[in-house]
mmCIF file as gemmi writes it, N, C-alpha and C atoms, coordinates in Angstrom:
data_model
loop_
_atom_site.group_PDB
_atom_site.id
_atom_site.type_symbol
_atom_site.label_atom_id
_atom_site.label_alt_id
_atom_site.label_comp_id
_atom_site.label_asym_id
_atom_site.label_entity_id
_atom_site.label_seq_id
_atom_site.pdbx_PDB_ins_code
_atom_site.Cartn_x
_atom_site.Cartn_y
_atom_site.Cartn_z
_atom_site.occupancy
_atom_site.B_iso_or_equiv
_atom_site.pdbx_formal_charge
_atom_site.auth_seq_id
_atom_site.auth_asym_id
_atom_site.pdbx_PDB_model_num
ATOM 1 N N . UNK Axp A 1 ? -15.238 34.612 35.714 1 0 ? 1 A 1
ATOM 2 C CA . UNK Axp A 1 ? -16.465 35.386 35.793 1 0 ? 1 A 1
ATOM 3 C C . UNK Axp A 1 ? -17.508 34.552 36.549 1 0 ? 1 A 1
ATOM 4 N N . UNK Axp A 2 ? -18.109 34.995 37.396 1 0 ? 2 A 1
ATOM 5 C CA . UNK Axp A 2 ? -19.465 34.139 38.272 1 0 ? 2 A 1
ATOM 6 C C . UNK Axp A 2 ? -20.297 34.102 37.562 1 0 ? 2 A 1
ATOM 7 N N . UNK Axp A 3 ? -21.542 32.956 38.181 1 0 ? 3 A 1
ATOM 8 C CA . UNK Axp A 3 ? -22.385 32.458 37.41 1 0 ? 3 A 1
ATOM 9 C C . UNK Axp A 3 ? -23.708 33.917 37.194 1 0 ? 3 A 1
ATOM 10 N N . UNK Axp A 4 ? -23.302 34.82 38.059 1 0 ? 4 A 1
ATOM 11 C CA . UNK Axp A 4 ? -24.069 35.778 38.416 1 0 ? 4 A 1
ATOM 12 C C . UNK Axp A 4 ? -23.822 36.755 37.237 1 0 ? 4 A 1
ATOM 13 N N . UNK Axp A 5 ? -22.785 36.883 37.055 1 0 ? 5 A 1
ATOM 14 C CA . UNK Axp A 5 ? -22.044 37.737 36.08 1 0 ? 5 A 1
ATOM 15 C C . UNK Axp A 5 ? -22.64 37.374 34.839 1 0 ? 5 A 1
ATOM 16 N N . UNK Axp A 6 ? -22.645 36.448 34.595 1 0 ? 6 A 1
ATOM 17 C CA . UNK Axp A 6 ? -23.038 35.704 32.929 1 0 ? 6 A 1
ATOM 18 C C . UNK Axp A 6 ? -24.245 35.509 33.011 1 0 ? 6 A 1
ATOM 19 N N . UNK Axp A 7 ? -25.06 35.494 33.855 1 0 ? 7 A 1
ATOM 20 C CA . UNK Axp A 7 ? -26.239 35.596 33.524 1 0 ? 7 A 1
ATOM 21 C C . UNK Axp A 7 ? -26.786 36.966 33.254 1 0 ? 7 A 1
ATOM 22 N N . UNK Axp A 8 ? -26.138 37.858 34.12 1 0 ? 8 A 1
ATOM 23 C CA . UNK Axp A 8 ? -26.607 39.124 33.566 1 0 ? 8 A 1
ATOM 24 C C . UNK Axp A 8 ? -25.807 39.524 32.216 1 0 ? 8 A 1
ATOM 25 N N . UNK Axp A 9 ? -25.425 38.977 31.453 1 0 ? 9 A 1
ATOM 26 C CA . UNK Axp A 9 ? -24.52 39.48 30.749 1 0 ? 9 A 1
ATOM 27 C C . UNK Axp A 9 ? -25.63 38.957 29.238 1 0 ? 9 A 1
ATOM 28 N N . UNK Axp A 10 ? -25.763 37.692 29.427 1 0 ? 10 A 1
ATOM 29 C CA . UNK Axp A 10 ? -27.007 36.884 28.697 1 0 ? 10 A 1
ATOM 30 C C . UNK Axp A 10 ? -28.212 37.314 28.52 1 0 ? 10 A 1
ATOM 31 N N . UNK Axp A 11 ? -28.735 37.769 29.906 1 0 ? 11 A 1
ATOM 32 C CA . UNK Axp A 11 ? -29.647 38.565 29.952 1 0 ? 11 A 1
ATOM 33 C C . UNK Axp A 11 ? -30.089 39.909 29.508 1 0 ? 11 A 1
ATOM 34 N N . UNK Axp A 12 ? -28.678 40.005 29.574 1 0 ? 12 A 1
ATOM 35 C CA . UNK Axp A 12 ? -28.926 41.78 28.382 1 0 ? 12 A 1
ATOM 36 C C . UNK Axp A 12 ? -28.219 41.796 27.09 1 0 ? 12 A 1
ATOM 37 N N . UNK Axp A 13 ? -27.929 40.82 26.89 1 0 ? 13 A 1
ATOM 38 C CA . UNK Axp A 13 ? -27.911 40.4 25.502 1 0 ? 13 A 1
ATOM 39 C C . UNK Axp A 13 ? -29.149 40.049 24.906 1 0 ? 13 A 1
ATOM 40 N N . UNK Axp A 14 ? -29.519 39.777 25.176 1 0 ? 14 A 1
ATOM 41 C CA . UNK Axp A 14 ? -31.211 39.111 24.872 1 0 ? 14 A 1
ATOM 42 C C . UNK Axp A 14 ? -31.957 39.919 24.76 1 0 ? 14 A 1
ATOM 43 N N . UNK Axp A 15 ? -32.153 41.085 25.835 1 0 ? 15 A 1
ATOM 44 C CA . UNK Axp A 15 ? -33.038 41.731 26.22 1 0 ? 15 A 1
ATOM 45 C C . UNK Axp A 15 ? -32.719 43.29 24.939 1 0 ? 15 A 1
ATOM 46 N N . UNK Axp A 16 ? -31.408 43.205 24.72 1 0 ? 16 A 1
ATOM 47 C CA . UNK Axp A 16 ? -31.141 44.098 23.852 1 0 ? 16 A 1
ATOM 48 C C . UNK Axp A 16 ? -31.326 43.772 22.472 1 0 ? 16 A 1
ATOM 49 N N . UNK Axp A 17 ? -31.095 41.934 22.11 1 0 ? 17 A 1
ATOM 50 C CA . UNK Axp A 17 ? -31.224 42.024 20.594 1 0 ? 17 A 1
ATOM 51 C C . UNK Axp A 17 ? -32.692 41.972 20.135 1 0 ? 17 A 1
ATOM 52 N N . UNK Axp A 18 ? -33.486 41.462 21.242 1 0 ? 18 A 1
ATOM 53 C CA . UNK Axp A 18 ? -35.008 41.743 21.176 1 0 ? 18 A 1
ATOM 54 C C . UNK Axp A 18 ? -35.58 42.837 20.899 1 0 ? 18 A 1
ATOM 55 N N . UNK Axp A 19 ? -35.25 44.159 21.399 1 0 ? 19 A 1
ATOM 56 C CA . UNK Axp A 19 ? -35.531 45.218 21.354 1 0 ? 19 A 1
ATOM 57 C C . UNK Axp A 19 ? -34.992 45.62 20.024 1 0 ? 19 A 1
ATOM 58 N N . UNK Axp A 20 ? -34.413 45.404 19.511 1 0 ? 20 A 1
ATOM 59 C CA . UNK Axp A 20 ? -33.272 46.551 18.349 1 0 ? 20 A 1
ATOM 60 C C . UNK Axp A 20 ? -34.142 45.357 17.295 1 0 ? 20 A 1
ATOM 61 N N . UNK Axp A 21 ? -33.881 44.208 17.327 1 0 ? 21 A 1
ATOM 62 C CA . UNK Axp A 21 ? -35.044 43.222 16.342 1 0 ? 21 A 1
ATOM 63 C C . UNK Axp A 21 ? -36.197 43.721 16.343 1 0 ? 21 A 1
ATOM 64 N N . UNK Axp A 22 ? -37.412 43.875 17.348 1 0 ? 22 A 1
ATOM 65 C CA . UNK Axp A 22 ? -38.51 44.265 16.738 1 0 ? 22 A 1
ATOM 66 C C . UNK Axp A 22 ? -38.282 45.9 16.438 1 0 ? 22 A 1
ATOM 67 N N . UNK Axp A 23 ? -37.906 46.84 17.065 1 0 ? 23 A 1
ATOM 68 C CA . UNK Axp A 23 ? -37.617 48.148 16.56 1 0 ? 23 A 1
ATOM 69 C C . UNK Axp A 23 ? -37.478 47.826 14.503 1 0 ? 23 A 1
ATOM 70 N N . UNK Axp A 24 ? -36.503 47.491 14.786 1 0 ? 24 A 1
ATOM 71 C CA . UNK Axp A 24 ? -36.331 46.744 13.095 1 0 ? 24 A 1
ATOM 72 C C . UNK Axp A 24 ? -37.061 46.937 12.311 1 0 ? 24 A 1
ATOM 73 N N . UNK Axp A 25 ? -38.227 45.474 12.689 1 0 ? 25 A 1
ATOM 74 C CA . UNK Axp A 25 ? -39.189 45.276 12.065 1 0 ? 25 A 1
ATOM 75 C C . UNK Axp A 25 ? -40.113 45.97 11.989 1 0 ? 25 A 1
ATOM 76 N N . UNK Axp A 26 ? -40.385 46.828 13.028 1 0 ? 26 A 1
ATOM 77 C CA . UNK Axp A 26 ? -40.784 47.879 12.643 1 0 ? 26 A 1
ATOM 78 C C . UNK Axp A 26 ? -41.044 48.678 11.56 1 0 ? 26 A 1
ATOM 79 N N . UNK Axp A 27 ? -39.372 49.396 12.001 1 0 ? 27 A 1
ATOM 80 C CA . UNK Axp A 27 ? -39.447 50.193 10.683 1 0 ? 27 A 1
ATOM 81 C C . UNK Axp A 27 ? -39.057 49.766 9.091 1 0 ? 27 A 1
ATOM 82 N N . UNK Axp A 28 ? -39.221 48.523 9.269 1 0 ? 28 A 1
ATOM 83 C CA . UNK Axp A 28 ? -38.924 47.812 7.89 1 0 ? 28 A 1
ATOM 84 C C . UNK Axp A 28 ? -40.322 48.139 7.284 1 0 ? 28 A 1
ATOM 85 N N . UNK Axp A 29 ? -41.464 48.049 8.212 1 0 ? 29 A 1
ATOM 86 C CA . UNK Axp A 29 ? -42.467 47.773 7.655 1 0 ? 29 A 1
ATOM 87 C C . UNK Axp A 29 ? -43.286 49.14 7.244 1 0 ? 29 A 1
ATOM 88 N N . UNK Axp A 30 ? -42.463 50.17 8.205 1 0 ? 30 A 1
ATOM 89 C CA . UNK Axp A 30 ? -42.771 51.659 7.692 1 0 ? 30 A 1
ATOM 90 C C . UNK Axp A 30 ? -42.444 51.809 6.48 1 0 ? 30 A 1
ATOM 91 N N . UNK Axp A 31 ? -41.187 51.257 6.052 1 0 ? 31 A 1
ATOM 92 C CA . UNK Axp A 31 ? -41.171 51.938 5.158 1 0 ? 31 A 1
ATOM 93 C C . UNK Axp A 31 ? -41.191 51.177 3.434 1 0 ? 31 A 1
ATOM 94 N N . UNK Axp A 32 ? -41.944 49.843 3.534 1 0 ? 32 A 1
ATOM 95 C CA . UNK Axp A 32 ? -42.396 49.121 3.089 1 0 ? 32 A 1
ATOM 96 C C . UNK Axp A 32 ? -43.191 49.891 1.225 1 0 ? 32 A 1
ATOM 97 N N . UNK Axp A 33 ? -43.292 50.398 2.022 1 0 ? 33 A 1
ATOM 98 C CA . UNK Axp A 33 ? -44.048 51.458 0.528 1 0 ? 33 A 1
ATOM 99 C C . UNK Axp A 33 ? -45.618 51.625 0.712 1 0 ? 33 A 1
ATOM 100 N N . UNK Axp A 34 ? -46.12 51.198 0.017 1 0 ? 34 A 1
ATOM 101 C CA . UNK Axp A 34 ? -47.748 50.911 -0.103 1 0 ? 34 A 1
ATOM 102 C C . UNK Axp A 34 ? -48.051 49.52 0.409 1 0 ? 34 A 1
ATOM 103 N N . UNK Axp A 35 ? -49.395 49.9 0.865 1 0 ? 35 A 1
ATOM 104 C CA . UNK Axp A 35 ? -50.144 48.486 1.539 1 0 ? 35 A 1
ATOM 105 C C . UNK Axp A 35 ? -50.603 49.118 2.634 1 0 ? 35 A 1
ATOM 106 N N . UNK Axp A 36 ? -51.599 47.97 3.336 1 0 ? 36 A 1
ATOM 107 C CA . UNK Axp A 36 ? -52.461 48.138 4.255 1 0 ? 36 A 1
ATOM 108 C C . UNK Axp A 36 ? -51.865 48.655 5.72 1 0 ? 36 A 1
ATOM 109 N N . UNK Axp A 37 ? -50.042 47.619 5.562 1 0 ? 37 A 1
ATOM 110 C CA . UNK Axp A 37 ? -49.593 47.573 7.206 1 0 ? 37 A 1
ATOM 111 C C . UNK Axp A 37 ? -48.719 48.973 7.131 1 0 ? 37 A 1
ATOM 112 N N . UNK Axp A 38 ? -48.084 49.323 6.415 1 0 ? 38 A 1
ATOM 113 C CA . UNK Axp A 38 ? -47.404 50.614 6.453 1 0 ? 38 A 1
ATOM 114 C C . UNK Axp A 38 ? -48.79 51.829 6.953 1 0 ? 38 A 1
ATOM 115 N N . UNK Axp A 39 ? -49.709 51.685 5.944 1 0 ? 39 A 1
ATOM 116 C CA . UNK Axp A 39 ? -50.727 53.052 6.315 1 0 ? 39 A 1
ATOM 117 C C . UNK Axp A 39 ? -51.13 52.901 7.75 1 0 ? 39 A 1
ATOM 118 N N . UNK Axp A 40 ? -51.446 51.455 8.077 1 0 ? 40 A 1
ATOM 119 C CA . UNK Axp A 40 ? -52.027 51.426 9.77 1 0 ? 40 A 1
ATOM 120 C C . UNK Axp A 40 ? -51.001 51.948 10.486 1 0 ? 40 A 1
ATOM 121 N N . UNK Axp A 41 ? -49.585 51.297 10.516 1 0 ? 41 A 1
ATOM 122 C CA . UNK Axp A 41 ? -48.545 51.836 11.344 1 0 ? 41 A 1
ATOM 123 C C . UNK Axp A 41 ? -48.484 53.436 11.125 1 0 ? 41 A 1
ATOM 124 N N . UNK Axp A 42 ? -48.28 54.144 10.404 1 0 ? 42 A 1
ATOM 125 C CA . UNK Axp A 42 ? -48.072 55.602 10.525 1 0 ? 42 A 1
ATOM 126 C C . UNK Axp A 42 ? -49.304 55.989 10.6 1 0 ? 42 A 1
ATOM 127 N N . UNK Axp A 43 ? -50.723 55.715 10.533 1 0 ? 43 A 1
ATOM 128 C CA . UNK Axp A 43 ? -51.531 56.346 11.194 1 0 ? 43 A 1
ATOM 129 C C . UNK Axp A 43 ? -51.552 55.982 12.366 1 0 ? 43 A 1
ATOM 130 N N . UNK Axp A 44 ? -50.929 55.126 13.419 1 0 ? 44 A 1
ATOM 131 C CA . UNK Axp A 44 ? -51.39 55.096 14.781 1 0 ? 44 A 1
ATOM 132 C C . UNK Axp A 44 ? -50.023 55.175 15.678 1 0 ? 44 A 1
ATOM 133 N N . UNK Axp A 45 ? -49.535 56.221 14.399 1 0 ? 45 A 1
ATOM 134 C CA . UNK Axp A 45 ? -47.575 56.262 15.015 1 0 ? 45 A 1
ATOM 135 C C . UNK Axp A 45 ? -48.157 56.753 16.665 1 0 ? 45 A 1
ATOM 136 N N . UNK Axp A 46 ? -48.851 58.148 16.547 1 0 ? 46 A 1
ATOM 137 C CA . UNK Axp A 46 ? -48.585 58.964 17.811 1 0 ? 46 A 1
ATOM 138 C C . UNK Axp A 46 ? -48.932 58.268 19.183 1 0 ? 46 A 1
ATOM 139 N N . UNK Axp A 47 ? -50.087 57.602 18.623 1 0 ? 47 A 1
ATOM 140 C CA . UNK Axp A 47 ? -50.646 56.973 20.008 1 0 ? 47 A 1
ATOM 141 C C . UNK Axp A 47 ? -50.92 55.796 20.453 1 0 ? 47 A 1
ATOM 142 N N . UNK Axp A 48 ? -49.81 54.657 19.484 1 0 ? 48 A 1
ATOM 143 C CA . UNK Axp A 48 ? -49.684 53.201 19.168 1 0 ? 48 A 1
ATOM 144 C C . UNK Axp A 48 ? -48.431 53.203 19.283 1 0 ? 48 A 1
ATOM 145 N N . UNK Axp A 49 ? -47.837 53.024 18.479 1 0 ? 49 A 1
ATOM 146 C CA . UNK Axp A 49 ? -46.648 52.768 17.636 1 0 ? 49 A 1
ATOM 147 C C . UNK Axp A 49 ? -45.422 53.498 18.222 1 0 ? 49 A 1
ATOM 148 N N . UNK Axp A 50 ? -45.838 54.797 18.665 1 0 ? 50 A 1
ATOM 149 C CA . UNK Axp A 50 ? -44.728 55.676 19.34 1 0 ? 50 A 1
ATOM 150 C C . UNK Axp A 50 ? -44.484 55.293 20.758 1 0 ? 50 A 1
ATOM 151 N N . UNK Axp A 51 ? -45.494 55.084 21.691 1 0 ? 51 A 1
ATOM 152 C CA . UNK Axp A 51 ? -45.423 54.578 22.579 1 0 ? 51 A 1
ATOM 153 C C . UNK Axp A 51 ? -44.714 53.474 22.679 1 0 ? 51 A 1
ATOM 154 N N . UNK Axp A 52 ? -44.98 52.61 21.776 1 0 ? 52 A 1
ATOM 155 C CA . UNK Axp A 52 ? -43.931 51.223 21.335 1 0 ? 52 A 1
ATOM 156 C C . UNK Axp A 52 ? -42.922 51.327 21.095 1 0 ? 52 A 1
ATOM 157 N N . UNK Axp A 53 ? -42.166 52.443 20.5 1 0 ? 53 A 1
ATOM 158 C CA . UNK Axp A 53 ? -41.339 52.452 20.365 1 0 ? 53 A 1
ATOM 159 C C . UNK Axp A 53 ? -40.563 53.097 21.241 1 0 ? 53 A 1
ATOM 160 N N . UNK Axp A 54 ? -40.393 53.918 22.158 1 0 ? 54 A 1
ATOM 161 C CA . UNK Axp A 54 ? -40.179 54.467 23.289 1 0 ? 54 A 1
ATOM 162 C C . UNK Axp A 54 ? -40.17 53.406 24.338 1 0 ? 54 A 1
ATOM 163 N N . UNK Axp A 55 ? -41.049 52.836 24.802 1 0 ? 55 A 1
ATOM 164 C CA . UNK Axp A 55 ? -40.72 51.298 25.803 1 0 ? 55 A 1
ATOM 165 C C . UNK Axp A 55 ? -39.539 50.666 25.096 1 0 ? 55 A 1
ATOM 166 N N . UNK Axp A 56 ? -39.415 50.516 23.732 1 0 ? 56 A 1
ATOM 167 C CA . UNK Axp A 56 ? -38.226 49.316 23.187 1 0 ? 56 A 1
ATOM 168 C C . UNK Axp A 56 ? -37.069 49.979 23.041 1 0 ? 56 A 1
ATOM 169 N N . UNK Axp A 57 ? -37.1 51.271 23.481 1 0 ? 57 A 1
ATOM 170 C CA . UNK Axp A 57 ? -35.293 52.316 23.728 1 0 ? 57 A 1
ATOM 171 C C . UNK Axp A 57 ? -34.996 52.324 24.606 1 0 ? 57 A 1
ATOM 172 N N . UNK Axp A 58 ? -36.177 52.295 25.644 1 0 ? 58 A 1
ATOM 173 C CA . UNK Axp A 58 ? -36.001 51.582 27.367 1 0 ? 58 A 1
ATOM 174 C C . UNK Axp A 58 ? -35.001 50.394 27.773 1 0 ? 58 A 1
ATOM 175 N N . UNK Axp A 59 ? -35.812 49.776 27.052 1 0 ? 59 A 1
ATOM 176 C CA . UNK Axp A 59 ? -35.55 48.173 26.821 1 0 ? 59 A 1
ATOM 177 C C . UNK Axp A 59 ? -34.18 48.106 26.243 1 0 ? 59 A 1
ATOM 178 N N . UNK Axp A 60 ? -33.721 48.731 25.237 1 0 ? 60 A 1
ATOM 179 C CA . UNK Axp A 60 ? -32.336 48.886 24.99 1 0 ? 60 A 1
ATOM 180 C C . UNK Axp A 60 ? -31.162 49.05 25.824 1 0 ? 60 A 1
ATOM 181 N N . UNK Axp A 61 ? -31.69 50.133 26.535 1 0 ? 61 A 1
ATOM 182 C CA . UNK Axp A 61 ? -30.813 50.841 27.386 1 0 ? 61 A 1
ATOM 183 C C . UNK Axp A 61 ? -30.886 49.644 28.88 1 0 ? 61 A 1
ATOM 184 N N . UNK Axp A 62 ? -31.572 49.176 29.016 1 0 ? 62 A 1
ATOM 185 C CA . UNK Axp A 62 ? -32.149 48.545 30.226 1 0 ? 62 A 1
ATOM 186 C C . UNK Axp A 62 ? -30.758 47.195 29.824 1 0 ? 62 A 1
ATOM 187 N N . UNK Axp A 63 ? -31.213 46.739 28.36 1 0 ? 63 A 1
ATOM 188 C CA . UNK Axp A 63 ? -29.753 45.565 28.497 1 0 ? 63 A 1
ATOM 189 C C . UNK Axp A 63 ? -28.786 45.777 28.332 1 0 ? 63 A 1
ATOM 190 N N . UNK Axp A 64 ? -28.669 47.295 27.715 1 0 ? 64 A 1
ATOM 191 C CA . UNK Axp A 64 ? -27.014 47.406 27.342 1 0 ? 64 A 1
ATOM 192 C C . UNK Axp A 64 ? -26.005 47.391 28.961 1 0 ? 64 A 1
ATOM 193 N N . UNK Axp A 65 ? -27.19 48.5 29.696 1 0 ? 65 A 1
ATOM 194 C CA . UNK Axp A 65 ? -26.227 48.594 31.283 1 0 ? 65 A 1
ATOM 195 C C . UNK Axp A 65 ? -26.107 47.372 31.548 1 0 ? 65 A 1
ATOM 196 N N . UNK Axp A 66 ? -27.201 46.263 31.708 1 0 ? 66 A 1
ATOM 197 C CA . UNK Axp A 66 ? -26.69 45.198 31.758 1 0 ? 66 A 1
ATOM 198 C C . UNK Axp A 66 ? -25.885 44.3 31.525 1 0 ? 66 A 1
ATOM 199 N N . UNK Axp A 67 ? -25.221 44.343 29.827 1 0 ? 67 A 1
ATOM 200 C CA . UNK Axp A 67 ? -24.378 43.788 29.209 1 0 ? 67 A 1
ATOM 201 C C . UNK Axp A 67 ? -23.289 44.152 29.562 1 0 ? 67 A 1
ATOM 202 N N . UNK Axp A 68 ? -22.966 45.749 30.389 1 0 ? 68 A 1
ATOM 203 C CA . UNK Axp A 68 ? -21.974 46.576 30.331 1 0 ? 68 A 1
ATOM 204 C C . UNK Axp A 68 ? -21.117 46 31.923 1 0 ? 68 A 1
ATOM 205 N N . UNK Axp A 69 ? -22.124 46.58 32.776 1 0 ? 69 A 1
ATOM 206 C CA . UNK Axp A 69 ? -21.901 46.155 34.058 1 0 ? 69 A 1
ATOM 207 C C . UNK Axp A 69 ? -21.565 44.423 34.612 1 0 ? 69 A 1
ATOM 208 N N . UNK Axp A 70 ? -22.792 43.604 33.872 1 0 ? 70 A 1
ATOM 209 C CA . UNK Axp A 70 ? -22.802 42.406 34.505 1 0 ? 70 A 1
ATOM 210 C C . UNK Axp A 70 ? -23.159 42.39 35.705 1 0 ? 70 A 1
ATOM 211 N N . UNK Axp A 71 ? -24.019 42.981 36.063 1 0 ? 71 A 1
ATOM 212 C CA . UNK Axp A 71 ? -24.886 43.46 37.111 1 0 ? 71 A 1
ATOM 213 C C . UNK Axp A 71 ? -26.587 43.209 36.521 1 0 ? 71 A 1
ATOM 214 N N . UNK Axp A 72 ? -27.315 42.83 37.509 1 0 ? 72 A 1
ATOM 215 C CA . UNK Axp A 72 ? -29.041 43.362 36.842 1 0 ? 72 A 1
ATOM 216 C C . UNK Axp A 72 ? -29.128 44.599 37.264 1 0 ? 72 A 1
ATOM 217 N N . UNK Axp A 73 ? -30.327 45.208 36.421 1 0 ? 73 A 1
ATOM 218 C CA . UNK Axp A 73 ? -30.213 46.147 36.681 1 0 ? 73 A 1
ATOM 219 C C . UNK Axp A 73 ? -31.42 46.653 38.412 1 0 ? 73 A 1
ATOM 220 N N . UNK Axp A 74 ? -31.909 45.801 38.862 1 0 ? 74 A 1
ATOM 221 C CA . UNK Axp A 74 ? -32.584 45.864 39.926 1 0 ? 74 A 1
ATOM 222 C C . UNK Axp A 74 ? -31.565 45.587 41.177 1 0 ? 74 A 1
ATOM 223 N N . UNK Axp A 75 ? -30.256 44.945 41.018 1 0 ? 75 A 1
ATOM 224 C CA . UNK Axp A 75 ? -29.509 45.102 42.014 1 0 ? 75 A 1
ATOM 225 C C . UNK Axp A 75 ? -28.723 46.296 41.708 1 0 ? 75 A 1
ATOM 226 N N . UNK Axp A 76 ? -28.328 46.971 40.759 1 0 ? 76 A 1
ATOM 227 C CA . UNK Axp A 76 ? -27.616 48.571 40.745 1 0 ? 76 A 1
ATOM 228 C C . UNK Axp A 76 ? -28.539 49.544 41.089 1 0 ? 76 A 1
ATOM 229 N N . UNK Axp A 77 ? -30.109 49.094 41.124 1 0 ? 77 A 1
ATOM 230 C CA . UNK Axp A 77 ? -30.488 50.307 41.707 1 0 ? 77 A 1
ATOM 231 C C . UNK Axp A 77 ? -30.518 50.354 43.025 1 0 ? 77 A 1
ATOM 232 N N . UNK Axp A 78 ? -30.737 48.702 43.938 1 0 ? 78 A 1
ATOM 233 C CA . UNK Axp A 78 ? -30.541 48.649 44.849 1 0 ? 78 A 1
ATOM 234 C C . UNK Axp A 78 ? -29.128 49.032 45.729 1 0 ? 78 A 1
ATOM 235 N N . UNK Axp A 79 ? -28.017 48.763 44.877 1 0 ? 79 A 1
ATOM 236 C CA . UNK Axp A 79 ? -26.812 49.64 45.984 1 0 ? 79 A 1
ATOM 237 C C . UNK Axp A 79 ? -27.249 51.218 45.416 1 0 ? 79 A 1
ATOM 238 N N . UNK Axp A 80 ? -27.904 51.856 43.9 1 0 ? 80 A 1
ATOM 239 C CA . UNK Axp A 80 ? -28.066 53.338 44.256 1 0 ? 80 A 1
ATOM 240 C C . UNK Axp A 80 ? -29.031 54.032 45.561 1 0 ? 80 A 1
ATOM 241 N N . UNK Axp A 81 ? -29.732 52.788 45.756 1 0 ? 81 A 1
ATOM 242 C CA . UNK Axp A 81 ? -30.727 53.555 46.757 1 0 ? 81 A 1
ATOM 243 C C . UNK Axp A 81 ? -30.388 53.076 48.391 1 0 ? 81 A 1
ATOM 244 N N . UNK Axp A 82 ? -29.722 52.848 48.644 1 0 ? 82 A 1
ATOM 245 C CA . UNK Axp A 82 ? -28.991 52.529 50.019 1 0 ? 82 A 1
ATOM 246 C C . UNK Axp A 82 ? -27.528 53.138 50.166 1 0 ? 82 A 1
């Protein structure tokens, strides 16, 4: 495997357990019960929190192709767009 290969492979390993980790923590903390940080998080789900969480499914998907391919994903778009 090239050095090219494993780095993207590392790289979306990373980039994926980051994402699925804070997603996590997240919702660990939703559903936490009572307290201050659960009520802030679901009151500012729609226009905080949701947004956040939507970038970090991105972010998922962004390392898994990576992990999958062994490709970045800025050079697969570059052979899609040529």
């Amino acid at each position: 495997m090239s050095q090219e290969k494993k780095t993207a492979h590392k790289q979306g390993l990373i980039r994926l357990a980051v994402c699925v980790g804070i997603k996590l923590v997240i919702l660990l903390l939703m559903k936490m019960g009572t307290g201050p940080l659960p009520t802030i998080i679901k009151s500012t789900w729609p226009f905080f929190f949701g947004p956040i969480f939507f970038v970090l499914t991105l972010g998922m998907v962004w390392g898994l192709v990576e992990l999958v391919s062994g490709r970045r994903v800025s050079e697969l778009a570059a052979r899609l767009g040529s």
